[in-house]
C-alpha positions in Angstrom: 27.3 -5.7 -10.2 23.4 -6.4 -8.7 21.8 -3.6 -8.3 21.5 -3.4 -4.2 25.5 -3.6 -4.6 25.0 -0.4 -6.8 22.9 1.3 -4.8 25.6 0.8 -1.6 28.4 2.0 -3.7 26.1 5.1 -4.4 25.4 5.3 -0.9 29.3 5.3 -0.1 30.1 7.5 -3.1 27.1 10.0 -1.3 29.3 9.9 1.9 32.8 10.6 0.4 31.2 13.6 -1.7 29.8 15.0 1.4 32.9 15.1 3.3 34.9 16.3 0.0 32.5 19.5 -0.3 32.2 20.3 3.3 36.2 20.4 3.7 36.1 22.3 0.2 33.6 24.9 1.7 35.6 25.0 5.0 38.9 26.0 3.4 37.3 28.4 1.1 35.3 30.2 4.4 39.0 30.2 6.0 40.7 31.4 3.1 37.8 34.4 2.9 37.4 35.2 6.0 35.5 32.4 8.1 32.1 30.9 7.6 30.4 34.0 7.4 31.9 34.9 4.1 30.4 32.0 2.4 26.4 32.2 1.0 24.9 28.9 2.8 26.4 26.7 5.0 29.3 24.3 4.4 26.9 21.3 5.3 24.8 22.6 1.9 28.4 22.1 -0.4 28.6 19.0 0.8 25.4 18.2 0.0 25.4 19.7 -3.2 28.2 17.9 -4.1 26.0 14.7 -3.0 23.5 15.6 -5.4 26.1 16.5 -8.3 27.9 12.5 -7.2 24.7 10.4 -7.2 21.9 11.8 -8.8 23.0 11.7 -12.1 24.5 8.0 -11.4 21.1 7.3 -9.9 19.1 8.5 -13.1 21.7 6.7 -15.5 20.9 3.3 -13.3 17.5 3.2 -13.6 17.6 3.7 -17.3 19.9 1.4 -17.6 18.0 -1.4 -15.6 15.0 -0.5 -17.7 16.9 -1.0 -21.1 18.9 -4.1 -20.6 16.2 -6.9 -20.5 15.6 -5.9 -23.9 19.1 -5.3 -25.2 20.3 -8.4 -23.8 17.4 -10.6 -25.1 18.2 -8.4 -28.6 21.7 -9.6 -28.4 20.7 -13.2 -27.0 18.0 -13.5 -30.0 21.3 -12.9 -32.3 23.1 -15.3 -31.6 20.5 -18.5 -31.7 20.4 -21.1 -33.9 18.5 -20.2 -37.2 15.3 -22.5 -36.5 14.8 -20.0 -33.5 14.8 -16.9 -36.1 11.3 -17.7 -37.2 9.3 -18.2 -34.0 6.5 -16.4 -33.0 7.2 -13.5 -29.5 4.8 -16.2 -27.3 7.2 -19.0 -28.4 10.4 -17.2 -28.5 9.5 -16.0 -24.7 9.4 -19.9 -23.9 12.6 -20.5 -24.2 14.0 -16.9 -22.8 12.5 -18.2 -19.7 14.2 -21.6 -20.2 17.6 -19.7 -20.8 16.6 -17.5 -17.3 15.8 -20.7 -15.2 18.6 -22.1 -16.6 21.1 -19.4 -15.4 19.1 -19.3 -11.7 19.9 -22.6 -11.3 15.5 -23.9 -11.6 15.8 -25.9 -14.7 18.5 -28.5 -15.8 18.0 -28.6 -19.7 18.3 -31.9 -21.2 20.6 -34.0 -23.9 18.7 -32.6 -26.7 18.5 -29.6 -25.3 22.7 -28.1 -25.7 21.5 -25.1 -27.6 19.8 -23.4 -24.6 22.7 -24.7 -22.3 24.9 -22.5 -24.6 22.7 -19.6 -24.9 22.5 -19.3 -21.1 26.4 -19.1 -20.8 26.1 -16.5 -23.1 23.5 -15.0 -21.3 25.8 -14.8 -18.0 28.6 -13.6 -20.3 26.0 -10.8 -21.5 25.2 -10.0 -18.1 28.4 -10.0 -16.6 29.4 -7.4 -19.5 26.8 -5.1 -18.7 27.0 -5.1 -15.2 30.8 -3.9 -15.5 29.7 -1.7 -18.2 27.1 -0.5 -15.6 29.4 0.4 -13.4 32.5 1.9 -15.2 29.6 4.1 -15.8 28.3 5.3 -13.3 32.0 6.0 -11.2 32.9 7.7 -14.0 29.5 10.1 -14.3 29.9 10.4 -10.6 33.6 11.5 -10.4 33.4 14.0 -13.3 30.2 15.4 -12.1 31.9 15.9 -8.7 35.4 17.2 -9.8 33.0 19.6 -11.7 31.0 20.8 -8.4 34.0 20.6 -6.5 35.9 23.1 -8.7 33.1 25.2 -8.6 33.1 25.8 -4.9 33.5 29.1 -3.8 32.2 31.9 -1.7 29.3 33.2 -3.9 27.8 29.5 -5.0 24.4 29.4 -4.0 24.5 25.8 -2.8 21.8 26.4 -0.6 19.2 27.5 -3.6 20.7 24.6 -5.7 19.7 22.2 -3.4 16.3 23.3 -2.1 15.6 23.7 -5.9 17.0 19.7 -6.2 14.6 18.9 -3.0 11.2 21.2 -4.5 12.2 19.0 -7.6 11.9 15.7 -5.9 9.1 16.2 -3.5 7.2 17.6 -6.7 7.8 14.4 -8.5 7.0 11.9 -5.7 3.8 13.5 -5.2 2.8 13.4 -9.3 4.3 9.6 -9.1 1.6 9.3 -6.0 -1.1 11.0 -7.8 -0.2 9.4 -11.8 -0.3 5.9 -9.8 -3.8 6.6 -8.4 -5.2 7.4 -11.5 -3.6 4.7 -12.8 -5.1 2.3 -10.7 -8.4 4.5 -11.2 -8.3 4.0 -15.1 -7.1 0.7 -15.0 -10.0 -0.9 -12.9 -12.5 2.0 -15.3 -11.6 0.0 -18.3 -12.0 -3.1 -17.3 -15.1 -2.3 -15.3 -16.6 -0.6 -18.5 -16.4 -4.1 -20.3 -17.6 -6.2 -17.8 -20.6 -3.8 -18.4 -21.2 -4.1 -21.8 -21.8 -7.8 -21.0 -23.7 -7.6 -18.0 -26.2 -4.6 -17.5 -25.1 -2.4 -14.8 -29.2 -2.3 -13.3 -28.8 -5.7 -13.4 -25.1 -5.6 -11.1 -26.0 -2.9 -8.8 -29.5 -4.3 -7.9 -29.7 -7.9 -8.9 -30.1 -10.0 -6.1 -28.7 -13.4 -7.1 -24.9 -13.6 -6.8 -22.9 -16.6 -8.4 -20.2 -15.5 -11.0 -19.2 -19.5 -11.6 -19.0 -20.0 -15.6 -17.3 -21.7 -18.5 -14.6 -19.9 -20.0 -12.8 -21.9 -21.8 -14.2 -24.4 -24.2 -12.9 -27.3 -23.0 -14.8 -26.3 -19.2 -18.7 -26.9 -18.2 -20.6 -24.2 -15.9 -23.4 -22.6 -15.3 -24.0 -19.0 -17.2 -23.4 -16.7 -14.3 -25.7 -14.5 -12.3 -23.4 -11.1 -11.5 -26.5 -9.3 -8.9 -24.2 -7.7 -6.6 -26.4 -7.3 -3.6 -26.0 -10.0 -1.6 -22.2 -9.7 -1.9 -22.8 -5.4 -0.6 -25.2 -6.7 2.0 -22.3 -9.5 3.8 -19.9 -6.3 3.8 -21.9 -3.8 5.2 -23.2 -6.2 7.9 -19.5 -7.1 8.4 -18.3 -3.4 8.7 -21.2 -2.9 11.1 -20.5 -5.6 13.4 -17.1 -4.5 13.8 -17.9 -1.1 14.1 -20.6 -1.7 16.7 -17.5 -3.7 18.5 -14.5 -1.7 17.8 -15.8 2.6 17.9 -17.2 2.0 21.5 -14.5 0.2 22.9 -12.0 2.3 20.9 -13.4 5.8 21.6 -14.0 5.2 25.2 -10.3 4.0 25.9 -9.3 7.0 23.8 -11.1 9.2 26.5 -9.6 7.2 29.1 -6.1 7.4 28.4 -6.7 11.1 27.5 -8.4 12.4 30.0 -8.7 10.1 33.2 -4.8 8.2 33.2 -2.0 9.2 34.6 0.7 9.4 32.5 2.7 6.9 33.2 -0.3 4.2 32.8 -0.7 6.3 29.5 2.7 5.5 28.9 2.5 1.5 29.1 -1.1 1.0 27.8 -1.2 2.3 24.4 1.5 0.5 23.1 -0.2 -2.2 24.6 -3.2 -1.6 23.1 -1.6 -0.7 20.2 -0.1 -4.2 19.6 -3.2 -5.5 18.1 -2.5 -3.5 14.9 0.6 -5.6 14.7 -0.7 -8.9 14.3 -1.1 -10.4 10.9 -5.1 -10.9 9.8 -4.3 -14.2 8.8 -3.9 -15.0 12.9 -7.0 -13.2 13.4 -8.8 -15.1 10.9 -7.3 -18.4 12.5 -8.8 -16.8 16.0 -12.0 -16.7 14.9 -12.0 -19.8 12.9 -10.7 -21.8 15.8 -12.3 -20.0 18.6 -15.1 -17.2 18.3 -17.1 -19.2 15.4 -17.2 -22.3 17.7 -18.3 -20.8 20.7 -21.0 -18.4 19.1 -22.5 -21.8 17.4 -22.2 -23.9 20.8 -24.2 -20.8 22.5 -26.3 -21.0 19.8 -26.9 -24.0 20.4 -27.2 -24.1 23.9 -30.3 -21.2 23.0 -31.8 -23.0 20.5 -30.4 -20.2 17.7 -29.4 -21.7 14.4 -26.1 -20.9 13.8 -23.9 -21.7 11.2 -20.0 -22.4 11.3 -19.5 -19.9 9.7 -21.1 -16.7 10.3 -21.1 -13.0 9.9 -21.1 -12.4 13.5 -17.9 -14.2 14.3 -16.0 -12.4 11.4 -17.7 -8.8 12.5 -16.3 -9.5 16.4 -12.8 -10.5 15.4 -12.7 -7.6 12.8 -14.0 -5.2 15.4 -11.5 -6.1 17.9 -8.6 -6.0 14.8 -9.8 -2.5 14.4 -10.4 -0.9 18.1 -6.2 0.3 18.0 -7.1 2.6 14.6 -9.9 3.9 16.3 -8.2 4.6 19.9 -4.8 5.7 18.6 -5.6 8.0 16.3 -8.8 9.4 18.6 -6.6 9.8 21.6 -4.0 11.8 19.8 -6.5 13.9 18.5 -8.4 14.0 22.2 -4.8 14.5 23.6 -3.9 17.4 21.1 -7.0 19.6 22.3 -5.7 22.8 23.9 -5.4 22.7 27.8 -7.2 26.0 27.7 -10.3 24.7 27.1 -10.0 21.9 29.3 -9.6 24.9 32.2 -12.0 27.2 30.9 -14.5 24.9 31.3 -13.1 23.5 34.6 -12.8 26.6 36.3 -16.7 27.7 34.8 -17.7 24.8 37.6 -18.2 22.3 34.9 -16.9 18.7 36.3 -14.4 16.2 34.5 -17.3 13.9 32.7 -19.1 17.6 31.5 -15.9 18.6 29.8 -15.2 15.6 28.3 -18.7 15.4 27.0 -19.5 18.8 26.1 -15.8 20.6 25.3 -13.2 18.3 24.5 -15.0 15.8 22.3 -16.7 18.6 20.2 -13.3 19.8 19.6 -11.5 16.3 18.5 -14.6 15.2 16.6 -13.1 16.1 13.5 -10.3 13.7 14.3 -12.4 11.4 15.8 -14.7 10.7 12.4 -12.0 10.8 10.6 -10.1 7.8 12.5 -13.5 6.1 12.5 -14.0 6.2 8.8 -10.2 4.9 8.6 -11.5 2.6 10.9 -14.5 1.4 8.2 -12.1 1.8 5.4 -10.0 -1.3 7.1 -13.3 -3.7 7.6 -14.6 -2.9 4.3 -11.2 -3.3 3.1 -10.6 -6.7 5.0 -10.3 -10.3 3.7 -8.8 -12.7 5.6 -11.1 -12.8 8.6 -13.8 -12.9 6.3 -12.1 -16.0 4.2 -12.1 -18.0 7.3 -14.8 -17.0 9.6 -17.6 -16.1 7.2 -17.3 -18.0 4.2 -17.6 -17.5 0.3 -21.6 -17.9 0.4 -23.7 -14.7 -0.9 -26.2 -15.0 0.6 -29.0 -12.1 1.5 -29.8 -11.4 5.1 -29.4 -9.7 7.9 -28.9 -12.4 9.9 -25.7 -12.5 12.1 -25.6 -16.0 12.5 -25.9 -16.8 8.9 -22.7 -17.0 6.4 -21.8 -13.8 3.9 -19.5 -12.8 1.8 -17.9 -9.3 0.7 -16.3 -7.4 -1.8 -12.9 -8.3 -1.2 -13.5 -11.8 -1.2 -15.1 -12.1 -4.0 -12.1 -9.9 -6.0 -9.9 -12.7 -4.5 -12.2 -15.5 -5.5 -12.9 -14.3 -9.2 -9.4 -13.8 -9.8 -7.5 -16.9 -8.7 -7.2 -19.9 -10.8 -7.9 -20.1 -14.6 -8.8 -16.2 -15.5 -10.0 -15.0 -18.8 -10.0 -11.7 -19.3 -12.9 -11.3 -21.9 -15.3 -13.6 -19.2 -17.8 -11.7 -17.6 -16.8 -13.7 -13.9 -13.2 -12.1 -14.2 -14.0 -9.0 -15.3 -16.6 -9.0 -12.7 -13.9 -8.5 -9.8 -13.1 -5.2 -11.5 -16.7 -3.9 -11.1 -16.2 -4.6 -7.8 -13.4 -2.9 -7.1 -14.7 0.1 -8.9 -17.6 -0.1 -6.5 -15.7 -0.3 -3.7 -13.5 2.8 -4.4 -16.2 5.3 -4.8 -17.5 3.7 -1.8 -14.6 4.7 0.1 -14.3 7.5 -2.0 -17.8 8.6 -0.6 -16.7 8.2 3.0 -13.5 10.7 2.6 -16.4 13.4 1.1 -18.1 12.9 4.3 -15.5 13.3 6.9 -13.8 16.1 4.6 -17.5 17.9 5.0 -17.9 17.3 8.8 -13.9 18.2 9.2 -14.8 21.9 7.0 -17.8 22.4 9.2 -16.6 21.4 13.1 -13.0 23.4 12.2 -14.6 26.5 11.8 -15.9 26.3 15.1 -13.3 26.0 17.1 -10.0 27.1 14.9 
């Protein structure tokens, strides 16, 4: 059995075990004296005895999908021909990838070739065993684990504690997986980004001005050495990010304020989601928006004022990017705007001050903390953004300030260094990880500073 058909019978096994424990915990309150003679609720047996049915299953699954790629290939490995005893794991992995395309249906093996025809019957026979072995198990776990519960059952179980305890348990262990992950990725882009510095001097990546990571690395290739200054690359996304900022926190805010303060509700009610939309649409149609439109009619008024400007240029991405970006600025700004206390919005009425006077001096003091921090959101999206940039700015690092001119950023040059032929011991791979690592205690330094204007603003109003 595949495993989404395991994980419905769990789901169906859930919903049987629920309605076994509540009827349990029904007849027991009847036979003591009604519901009130029973510790928790009857809808707390029946989830207990959930919990008893599925968990353990569950657990017994996902070791068991973790173990059998091995045992099978173990098994598989047995029962080859002798030549195949000898050969090395790289060559051995060859042909349990023949033996897998084989038995999707990718790869026809040929004449010559019977031996890996057999072993992939014998790989479905494998498979077929241990998914009925898979699931023997796991009915059987869940029906003694639930007979066991359900016997159980009776007036002084504290189902209730069990299963907040079972809860605390899991919330506690999807918030280590959230936080083990992180540093994971953390760590992971550390190491790398500590070898790519023993190559290349870090002075010589954070302040070098000369950006082309283009170099051998295989023997058989020609290039150029490499120059890994990172500056150019910093200066296209900041210019970027401020583009679309300059577009998207004016327009953003100020609709915020509008359908906060000045709409009625039921134009409320219709333009946000409206608005809204544009964080629905793919970046890949945005990038094909500016490539298609905005870049060609920011060069034809160039143009038409004697401006050089290139195809591709900084200032189409930044617009595009900016308008991408005004719904995470005005969704999140008018929620907070919204969520100020009416109170103040009186107070300040009925002190003579006019509609524009508390806007401007009550109720954005108040939401500023969750105005910055939808706005650095906001920065965190542009800095974080590719596409756009791939087809309206270009892959050119180039140095300047200029608008009009072609840039690059991080992300695209991440994407860039690692697509194609990648060597992991090159300096122009290993140069995508410095990036990264860059880039996170860049946005790393933006949550420090909202967190310090949240702790400072929140103690004057709370």
């Amino acid at each position: 059995m595949d495993f989404p058909y395991l994980l419905l019978l769990l789901l169906l096994l859930a919903i049987g075990a629920y309605v076994f424990g509540t009827r349990k915990a029904m007849a027991v309150a009847n036979a003591g004296g009604g519901i009130r003679s029973l510790h928790s609720l009857p809808s707390h047996y029946g989830a207990l005895t959930v919990v008893a049915a599925v968990l353990p299953a569950f657990c017994i699954a996902i070791l068991w999908q973790a173990v059998e790629p091995s045992v099978l290939t173990g098994l598989l490995r047995a029962g080859l021909p002798p030549e195949t005893q000898g050969l090395s794991a790289s060559e051995f992995s060859l042909i349990i990838n023949d033996i897998k395309n084989v038995v999707a249906g990718n790869f026809t093996p040929g004449a010559d070739q019977t031996a890996i025809l057999e072993a992939a019957e014998r790989y479905i026979e494998l498979q077929d065993i241990s998914d009925q072995l898979l699931t023997g198990i796991v009915l059987l776990l869940a029906a003694v684990s639930t007979a066991l519960v359900y016997r159980r059952i009776t007036v002084r179980l504290r189902a209730r504690n069990i299963v907040e305890g079972v809860l605390k348990a899991l919330l506690i262990l999807c918030s280590a997986f959230a936080i083990f992950t992180t540093i994971g990725i953390v760590l992971s882009v550390l190491f790398e980004a500590i070898r790519f510095f023993k190559i290349v001097p870090a002075h010589h990546f954070l302040f070098g001005l000369d950006w082309s990571p283009q170099m051998a690395i295989r023997a058989d290739q020609t290039g150029s050495s490499g120059a890994f200054g990172a500056v150019p690359v910093f200066a296209g996304t900041m210019l970027i990010a401020l583009i679309a900022m300059i577009v998207a926190i004016p327009i953003g805010l100020l609709s915020a304020i509008f359908l906060s303060e000045y709409a009625s509700e039921r134009l409320r009610t219709i333009a946000k989601p409206l608005l809204e939309i544009l964080a629905g649409i793919p970046t890949v149609v945005y990038g094909f928006f500016a490539a298609l439109t905005v870049a060609p009619l920011i060069r034809d008024l160039g143009l038409h004022f004697n401006l050089p400007v290139s195809s591709e240029s900084a200032l189409a991405a930044g617009l595009v990017m900016g308008i991408m970006i005004i719904p995470f600025v005005s969704s999140l700004s008018e929620d907070v705007l919204h969520a100020v206390p009416q109170s103040l919005r009186d107070g300040s009425l009925a002190l003579g001050a006019t509609r524009f006077e508390t806007v401007k001096n009550v109720i954005v003091p108040a939401a500023l903390p969750g105005i910055v921090g939808g706005v650095l959101l906001a920065v965190s999206r542009a800095i974080g953004e590719t596409m756009i940039v791939v087809m309206a700015a270009g892959l050119s690092a180039n140095l300047t300030a200029n608008p009009f001119k072609a840039v690059t950023t991080v992300t695209v040059q991440i994407v860039t260094l690692l697509v194609g032929d990648q060597e992991f011991d090159s300096p122009k791979t290993l140069a995508a990880f410095a990036l990264g690592l860059v880039l996170f205690f860049f946005t790393l330094f933006l949550n420090f500073i909202a967190l310090r204007v949240v702790q400072k603003y929140r103690e004057q109003y709370e």
